[in-house]
N, C-alpha and C positions, 0 to 999 in steps of 0.2 A: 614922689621922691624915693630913691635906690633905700635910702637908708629908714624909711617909715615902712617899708614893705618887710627889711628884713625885721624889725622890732616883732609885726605882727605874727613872723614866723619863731621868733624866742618865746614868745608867749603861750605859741601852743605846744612850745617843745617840753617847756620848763614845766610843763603839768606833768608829773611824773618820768621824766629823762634827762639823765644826767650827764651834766657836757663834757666828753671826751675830747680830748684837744688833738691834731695831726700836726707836731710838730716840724717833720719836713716839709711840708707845704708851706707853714708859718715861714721857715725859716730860708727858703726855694722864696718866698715874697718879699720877704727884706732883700735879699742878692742882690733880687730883680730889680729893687728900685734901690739901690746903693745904701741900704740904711744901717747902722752898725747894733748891736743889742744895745750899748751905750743911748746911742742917737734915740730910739725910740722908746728907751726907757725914759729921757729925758722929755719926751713928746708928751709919755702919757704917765707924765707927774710919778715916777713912779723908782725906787732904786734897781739897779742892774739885778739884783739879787730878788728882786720881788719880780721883774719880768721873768727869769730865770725858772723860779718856782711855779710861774704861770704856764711857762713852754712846756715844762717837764710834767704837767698834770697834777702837781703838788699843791695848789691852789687853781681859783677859777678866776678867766674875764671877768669884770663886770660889765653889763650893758654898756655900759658911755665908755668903757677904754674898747670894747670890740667896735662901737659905733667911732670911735677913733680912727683906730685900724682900718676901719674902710675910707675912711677921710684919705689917710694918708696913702693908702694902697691902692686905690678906686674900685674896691675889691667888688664882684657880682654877688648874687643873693648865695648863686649855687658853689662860690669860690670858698664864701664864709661857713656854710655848710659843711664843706667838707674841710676846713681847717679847723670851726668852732665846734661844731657836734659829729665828729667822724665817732661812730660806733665800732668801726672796723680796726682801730689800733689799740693794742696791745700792752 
């Protein structure tokens, strides 16, 4: 299963690297699939303002709301990758 492969790749990330989040891809994903911040804030149990904090790098996913995000988004291992631990944004 898509979603037990990426668990084993958080685990090895999480040993010393800290998740940098790529919000335009996040938010490039919601478009895509018509979701509003409302809407998915409400998916994963969570207030618009704590998803908010989550996009802008202010706080972190935890495991089961990113393993959410792929439920809802059918996202690949290499899609979450680059929206969950991009090292590359700033």
């Amino acid at each position: 299963m898509e979603g037990d492969n990426i668990l084993v790749s958080f685990r090895k990330l999480e040993k010393g690297v800290k998740r940098k989040m790529n919000q335009n891809i996040f938010k490039s994903e919601m478009a895509l699939h018509g979701v509003t911040a409302a809407e998915l804030a409400s998916k994963l149990s969570m207030s618009k303002a704590a998803l908010y904090r989550k996009m802008s790098g202010r706080s972190e996913f935890s495991r089961l709301e990113i393993l959410k995000v792929i439920g809802l988004f059918g996202l690949s291992e290499a899609k979450v990758m680059n929206i969950f631990f991009d090292n590359k944004v700033s």
